[in-house]
NUFI-61183 format. One record per atom (N, C-alpha, C, CB): residue in three letters; x, y, z. Coordinates in Angstrom, 1 decimal. Glycine has a CB too. Example, Ala and Ser with C-alpha at 12.3 -4.5 7.8 and 13.67 -1.06 7.14 Angstrom:
BEGIN
("Ala"; (13.2; -5.7; 7.8))
("Ala"; (12.3; -4.5; 7.8))
("Ala"; (13.2; -3.3; 7.8))
("Ala"; (11.3; -4.5; 9.0))
("Ser"; (12.8; -2.2; 7.1))
("Ser"; (13.7; -1.1; 7.1))
("Ser"; (12.9; 0.0; 7.9))
("Ser"; (14.1; -0.6; 5.7))
END
This chain:
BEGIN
("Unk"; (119.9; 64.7; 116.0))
("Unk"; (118.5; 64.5; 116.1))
("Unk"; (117.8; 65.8; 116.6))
("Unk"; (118.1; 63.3; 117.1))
("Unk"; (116.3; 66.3; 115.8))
("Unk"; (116.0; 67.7; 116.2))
("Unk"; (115.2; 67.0; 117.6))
("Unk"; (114.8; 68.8; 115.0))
("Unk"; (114.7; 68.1; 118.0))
("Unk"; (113.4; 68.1; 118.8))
("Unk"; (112.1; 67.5; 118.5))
("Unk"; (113.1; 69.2; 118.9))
("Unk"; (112.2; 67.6; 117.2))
("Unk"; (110.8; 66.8; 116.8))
("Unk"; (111.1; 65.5; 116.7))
("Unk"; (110.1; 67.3; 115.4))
("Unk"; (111.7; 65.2; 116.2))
("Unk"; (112.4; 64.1; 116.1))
("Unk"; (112.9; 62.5; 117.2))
("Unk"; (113.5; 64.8; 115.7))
("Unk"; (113.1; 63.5; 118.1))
("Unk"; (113.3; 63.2; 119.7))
("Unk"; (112.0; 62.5; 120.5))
("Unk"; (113.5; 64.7; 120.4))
("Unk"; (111.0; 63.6; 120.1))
("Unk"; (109.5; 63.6; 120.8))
("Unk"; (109.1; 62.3; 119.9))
("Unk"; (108.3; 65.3; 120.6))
("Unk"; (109.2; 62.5; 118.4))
("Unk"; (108.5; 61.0; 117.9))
("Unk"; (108.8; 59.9; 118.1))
("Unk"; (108.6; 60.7; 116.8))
("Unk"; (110.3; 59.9; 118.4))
("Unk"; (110.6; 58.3; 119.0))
("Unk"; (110.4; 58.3; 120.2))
("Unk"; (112.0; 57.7; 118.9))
("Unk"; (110.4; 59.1; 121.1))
("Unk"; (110.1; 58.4; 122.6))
("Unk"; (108.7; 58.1; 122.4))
("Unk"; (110.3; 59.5; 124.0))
("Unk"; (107.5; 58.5; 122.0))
("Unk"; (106.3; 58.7; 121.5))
("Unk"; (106.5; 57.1; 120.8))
("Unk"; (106.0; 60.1; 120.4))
("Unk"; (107.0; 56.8; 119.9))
("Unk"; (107.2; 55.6; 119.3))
("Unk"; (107.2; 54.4; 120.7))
("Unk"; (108.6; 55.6; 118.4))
("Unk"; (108.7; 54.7; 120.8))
("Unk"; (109.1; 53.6; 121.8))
("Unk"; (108.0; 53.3; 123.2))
("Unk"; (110.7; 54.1; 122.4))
("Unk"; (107.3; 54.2; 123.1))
("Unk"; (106.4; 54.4; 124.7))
("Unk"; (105.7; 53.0; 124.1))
("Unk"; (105.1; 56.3; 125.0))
("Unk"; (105.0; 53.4; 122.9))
("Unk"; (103.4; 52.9; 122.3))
("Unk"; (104.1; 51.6; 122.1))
("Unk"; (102.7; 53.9; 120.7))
("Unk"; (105.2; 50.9; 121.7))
("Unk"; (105.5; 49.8; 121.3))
("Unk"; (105.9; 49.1; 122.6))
("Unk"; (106.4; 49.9; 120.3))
("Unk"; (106.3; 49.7; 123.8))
("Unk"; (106.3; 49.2; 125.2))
("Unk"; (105.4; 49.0; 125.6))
("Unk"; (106.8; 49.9; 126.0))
("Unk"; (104.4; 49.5; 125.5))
("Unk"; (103.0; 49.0; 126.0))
("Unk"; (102.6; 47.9; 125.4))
("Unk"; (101.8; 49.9; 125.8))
("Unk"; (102.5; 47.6; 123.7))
("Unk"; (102.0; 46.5; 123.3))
("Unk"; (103.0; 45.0; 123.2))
("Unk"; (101.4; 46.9; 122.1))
("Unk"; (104.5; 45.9; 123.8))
("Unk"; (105.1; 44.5; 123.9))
("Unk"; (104.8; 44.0; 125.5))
("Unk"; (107.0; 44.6; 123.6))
("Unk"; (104.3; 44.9; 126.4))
("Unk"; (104.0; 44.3; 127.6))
("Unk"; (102.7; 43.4; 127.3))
("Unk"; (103.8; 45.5; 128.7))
("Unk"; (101.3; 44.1; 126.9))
("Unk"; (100.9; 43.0; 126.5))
("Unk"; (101.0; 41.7; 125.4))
("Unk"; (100.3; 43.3; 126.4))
("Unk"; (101.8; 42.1; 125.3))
("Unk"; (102.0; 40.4; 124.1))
("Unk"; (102.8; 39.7; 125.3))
("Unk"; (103.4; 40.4; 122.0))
("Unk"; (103.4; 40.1; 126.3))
("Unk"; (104.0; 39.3; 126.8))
("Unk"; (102.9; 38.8; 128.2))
("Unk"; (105.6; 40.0; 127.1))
("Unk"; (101.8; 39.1; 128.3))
("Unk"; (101.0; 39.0; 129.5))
("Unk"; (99.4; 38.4; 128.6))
("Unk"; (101.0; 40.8; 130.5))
("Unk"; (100.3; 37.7; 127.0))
("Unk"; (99.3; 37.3; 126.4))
("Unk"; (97.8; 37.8; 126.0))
("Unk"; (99.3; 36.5; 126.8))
("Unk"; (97.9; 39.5; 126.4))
("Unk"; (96.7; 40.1; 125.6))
("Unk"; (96.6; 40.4; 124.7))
("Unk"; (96.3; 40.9; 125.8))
("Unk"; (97.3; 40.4; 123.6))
("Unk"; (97.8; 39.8; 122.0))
("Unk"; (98.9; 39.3; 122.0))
("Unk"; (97.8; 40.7; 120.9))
("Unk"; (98.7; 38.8; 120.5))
("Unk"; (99.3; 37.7; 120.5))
("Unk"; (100.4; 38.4; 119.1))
("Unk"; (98.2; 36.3; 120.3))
("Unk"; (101.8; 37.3; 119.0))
("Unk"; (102.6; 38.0; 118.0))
("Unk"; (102.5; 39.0; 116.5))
("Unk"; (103.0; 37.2; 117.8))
("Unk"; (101.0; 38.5; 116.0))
("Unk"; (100.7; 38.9; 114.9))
("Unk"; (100.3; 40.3; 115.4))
("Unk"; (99.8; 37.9; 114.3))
("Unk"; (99.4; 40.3; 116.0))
("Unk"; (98.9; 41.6; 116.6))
("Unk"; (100.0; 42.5; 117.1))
("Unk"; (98.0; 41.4; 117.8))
("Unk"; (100.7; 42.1; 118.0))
("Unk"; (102.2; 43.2; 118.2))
("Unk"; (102.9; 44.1; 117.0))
("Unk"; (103.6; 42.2; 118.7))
("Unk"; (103.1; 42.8; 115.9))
("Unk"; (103.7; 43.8; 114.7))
("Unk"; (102.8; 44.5; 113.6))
("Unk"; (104.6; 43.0; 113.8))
("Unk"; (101.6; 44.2; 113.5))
("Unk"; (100.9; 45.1; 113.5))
("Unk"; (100.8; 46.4; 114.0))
("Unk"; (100.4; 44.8; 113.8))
("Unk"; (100.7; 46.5; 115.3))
("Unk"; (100.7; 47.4; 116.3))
("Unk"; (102.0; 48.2; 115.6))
("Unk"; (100.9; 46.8; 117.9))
("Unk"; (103.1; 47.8; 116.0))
("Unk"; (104.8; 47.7; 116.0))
("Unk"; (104.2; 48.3; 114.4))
("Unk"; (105.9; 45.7; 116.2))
("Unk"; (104.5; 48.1; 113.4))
("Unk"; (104.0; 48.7; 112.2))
("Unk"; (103.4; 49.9; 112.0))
("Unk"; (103.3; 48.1; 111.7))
("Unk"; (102.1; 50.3; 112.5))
("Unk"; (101.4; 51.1; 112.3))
("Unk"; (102.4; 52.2; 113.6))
("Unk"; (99.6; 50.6; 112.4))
("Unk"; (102.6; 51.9; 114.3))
("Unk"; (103.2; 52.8; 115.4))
("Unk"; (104.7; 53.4; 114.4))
("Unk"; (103.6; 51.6; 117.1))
("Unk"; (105.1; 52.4; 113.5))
("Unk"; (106.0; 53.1; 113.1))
("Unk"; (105.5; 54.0; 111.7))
("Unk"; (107.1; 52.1; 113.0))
("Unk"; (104.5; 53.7; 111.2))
("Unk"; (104.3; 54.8; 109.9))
("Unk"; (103.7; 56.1; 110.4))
("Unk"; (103.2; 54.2; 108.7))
("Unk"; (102.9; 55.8; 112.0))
("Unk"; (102.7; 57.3; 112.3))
("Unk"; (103.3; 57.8; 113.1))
("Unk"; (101.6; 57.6; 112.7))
("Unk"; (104.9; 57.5; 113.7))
("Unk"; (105.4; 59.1; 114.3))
("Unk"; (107.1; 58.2; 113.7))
("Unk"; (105.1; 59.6; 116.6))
("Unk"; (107.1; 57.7; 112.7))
("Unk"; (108.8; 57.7; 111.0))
("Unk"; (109.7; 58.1; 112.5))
("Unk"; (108.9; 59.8; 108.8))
("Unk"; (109.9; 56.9; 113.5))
("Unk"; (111.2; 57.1; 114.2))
("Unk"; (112.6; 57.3; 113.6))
("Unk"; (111.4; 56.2; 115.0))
("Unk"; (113.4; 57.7; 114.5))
("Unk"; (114.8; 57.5; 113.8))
("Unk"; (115.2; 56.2; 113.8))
("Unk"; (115.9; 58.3; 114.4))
("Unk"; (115.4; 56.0; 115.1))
("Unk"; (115.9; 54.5; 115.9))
("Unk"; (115.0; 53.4; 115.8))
("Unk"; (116.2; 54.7; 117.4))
("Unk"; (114.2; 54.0; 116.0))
("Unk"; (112.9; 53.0; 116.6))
("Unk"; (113.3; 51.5; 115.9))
("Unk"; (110.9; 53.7; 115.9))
("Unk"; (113.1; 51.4; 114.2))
("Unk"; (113.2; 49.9; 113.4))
("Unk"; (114.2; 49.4; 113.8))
("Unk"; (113.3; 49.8; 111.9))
("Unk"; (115.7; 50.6; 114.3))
("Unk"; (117.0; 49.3; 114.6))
("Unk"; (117.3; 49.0; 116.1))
("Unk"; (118.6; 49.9; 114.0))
("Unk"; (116.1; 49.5; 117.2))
("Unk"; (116.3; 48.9; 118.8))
("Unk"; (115.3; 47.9; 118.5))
("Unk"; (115.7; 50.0; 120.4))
("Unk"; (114.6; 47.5; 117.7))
("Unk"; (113.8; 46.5; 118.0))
("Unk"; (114.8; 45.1; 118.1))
("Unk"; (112.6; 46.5; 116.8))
END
């Protein structure tokens, strides 16, 4: 994995930690998470990111 590569998934995983905290404290709701979860993945193409979920 480069460096750039590195920076996009933690960048990934950060942004999808946040909106899984709120889905779980019910400030959105499932639909909204993968959404989120979606768009978080077309703008920083993790490596890992689609297979920790």
């Amino acid at each position: 994995m480069t460096a750039e590569q590195f920076e996009r998934e933690k960048k990934y995983q950060a942004a999808v930690a946040v909106a899984r905290s709120m889905l779980k404290k019910g400030v959105i709701d499932e639909q909204d998470f993968l959404r989120v979860e979606e768009k978080m993945r077309e703008k920083f193409r993790p490596v890992l990111g689609g297979f920790l979920l």
